[in-house]
C-alpha positions in Angstrom: -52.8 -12.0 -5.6 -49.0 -12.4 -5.7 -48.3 -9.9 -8.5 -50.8 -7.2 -6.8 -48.6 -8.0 -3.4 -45.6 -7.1 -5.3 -46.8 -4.1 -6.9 -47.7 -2.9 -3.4 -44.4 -3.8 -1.9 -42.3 -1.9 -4.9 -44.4 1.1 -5.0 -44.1 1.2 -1.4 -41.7 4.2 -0.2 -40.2 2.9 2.6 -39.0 0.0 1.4 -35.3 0.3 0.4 -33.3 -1.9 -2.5 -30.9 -4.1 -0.9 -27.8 -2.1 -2.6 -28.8 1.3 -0.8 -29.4 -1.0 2.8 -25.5 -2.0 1.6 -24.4 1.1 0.6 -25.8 2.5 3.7 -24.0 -0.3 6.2 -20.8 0.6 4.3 -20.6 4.3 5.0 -21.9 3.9 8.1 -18.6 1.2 8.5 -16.2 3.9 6.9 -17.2 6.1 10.0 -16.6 4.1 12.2 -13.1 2.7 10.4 -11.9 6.3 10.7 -13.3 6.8 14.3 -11.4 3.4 15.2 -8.3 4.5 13.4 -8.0 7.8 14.8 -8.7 5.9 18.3 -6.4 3.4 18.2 -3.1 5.9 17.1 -4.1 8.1 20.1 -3.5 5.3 22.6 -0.7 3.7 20.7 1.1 7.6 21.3 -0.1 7.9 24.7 1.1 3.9 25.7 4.3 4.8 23.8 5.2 7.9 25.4 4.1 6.7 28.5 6.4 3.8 28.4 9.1 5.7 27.7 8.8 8.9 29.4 11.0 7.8 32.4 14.1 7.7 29.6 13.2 10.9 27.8 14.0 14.2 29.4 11.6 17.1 28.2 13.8 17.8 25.2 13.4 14.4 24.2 10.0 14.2 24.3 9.9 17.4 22.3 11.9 15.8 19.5 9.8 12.8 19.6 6.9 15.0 18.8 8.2 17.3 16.0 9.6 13.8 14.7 6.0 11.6 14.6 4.5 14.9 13.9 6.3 15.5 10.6 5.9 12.0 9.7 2.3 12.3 9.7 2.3 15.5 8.1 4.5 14.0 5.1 1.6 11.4 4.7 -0.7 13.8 4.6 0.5 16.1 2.0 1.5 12.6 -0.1 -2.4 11.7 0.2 -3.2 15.3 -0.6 -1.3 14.7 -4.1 -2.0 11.6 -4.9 -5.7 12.5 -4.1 -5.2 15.7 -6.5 -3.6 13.8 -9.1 -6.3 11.0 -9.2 -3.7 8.1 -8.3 -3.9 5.6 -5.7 -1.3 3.9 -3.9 -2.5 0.3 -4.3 
């Protein structure tokens, strides 16, 4: 009766190998990772600026932009190659 259970069970559609139910948790993780990340630099840039804004006049602020904006724009294009190139960084 066991081995007839079993046959059910694997034949059964909507039961899912443990690797995909992983797989699944860990995409479903990496979402969330980027979601988190992307979170979490908004509000450090907001508290930052905010913190600061009394000593800034509006040019400063505007340098202060171009300046974390390029920074993240170099990253980018760095990820960009090393993504094109098939290298990683670690």
């Amino acid at each position: 009766m066991t081995v007839i259970r079993r046959i059910r069970i694997k034949s059964c559609p909507f039961v899912f190998p443990v690797y995909q139910i992983f797989a699944c948790i860990e995409e479903i993780t990496g979402y969330f990772a980027i979601a988190a990340g992307a979170l979490t630099w908004w509000l450090g840039i907001t508290y930052f600026v905010n913190k600061v804004r009394t000593k800034f006049n509006l040019r400063g602020i505007w340098i202060l932009n171009r300046v974390i904006g390029s920074i993240v724009m170099l990253v980018s294009v760095a990820g960009l190659i090393y993504t094109l190139l098939g290298e990683s960084i670690y």
